[in-house]
N, C-alpha and C positions, 0 to 999 in steps of 0.2 A: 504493500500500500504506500502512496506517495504520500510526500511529510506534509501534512496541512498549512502548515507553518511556512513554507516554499511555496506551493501550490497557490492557497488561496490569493498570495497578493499579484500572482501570474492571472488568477483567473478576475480579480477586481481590474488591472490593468486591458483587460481585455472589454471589459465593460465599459471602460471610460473611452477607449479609443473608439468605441460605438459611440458612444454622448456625442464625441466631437463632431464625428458623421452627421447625425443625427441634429446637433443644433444647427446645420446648414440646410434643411430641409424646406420646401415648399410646402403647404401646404396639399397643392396636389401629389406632391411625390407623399407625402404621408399615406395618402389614398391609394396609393399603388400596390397594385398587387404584390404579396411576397412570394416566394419562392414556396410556402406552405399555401395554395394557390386560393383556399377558403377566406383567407385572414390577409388582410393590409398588413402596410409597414404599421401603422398605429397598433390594431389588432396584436399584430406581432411583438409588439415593443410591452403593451400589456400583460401578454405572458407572460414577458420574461419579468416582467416587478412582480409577478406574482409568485415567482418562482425564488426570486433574492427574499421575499416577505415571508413566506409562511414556512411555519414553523411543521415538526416532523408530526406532533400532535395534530395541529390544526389540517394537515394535507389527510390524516388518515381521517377524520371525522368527514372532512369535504366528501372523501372516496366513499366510505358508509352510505350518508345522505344522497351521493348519485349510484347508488346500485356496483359502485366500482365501474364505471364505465369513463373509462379516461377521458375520451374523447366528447363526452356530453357536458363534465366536469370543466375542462379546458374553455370549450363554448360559454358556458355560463359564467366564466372569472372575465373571458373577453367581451360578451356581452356586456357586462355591470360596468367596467372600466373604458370604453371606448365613446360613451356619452358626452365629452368635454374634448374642448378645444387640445389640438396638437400640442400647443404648446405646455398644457397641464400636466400632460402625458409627459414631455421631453423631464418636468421640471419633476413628475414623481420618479421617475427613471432614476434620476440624479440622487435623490434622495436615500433612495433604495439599494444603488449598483455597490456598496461598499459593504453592506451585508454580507458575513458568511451563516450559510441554513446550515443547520443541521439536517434537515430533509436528503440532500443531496452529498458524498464525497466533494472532495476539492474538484477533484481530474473529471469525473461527471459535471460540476458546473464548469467545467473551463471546454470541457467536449459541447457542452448545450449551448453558450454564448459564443463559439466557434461557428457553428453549425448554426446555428437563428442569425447571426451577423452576418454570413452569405449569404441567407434567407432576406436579407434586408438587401445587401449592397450590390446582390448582383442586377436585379431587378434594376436600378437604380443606376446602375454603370458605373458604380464608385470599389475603384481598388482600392485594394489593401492585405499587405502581404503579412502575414505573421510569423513572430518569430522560431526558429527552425525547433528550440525546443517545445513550445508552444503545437508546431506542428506533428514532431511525433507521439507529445501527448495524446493530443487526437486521435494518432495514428495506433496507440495502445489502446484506446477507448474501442475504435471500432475493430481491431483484430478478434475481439470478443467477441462469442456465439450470440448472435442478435434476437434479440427477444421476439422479435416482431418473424412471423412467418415468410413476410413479405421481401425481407432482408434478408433473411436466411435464403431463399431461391435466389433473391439476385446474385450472389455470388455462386451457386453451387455449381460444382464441375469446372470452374476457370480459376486460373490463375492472375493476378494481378502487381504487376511494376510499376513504379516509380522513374521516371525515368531525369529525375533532377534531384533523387536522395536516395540512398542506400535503403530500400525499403520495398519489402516485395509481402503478399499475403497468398498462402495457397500456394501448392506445388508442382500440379496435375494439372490436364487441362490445357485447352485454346487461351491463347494471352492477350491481356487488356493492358496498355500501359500507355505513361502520359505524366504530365506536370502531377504531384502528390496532394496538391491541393482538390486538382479538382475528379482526383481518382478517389479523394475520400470522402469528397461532398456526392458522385455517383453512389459510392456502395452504402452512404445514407440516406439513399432514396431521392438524390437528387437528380433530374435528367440534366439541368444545366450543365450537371458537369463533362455529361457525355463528349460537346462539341470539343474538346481539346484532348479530348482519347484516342484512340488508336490501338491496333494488333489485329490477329486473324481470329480473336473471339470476341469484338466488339460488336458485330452483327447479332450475335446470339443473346449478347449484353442488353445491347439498345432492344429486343426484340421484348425482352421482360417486364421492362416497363410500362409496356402497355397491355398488359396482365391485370 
């Protein structure tokens, strides 16, 4: 397990470098669809206060009350909090991004703010490169067996390269490879990331997604 005490101020830093993003925003680009294609950038920036906010108590009681259904549970934190002006939102974001939950590990919050900050920035056309240990944290996060179904087939039977860091998942299998960022934003369910991939399993890669 990684040392909290490291981790967390990697993963607050990660937050705030989204603030910055974020306080240069339009009002319509707030509107803009994110990468989680349901939910806006606001929608999306909501989550994540919700996620810096609540406590390990308070997320299991929320789960009871919605039958455990993650995804209904999510809607209704977004729903409540997306009623007020962009700028409320920028200003509770701020508030909240220095929080460490208990709810969540460090390397899981720094894997979630990772992964929702491309959800925001690609949409939006704004780079942003992260730091290299920042990205194999990431890259430890998703080498793990994925909970979701849906992840688990994305990857199965291919193997996956990096091909701008020593970093490869999987052993077997037709090969997917490409810049690290956006091979790991694909095997989390992102297709954005597809367009900078490449090998002779990326047909079968890209084929999944739309499953």
């Amino acid at each position: 397990m990684a040392n909290p005490d490291v981790m967390w101020p990697r993963v607050i830093k990660e937050r705030e470098a989204l603030a910055e993003d974020l306080a240069g925003l339009t009002n319509a680009q707030w509107a803009t669809r994110s990468l989680c294609s349901k939910w806006t950038v606001q929608n999306l920036v909501v989550h994540l206060i919700s996620g810096f906010q609540v406590t390990k108590k308070e997320a299991v009681l929320a789960l009871v009350r919605h039958g455990f259904n993650f995804s209904q549970l999510n809607d209704t934190v977004v729903s409540s909090g997306t009623h007020v002006p962009p700028s409320t939102t920028l200003e509770q974001y701020r508030a909240a991004m220095g929080r460490e939950s208990d709810t969540f590990k460090p390397e899981d919050a720094l894997a979630e703010i990772m992964i929702h900050s491309a959800d925001i920035r690609i949409p939006l056309g704004l780079e942003y490169e992260p730091s290299k240990d920042n990205l194999f944290s990431l890259a430890a996060s998703v080498s793990k067996r994925p909970h979701s179904k849906r992840l688990r087939d994305l990857r199965k039977g291919l193997r996956f390269t990096a091909t701008d860091q020593p970093w490869s998942l999987g052993s077997k299998g037709p090969e997917v490879k490409g810049p690290m960022l956006p091979l790991l934003l694909a095997l989390c369910g992102r297709e954005a990331g597809l367009e900078q991939l490449e090998g002779d399993g990326l047909t079968a890669f890209r084929a999944r997604f739309s499953h």
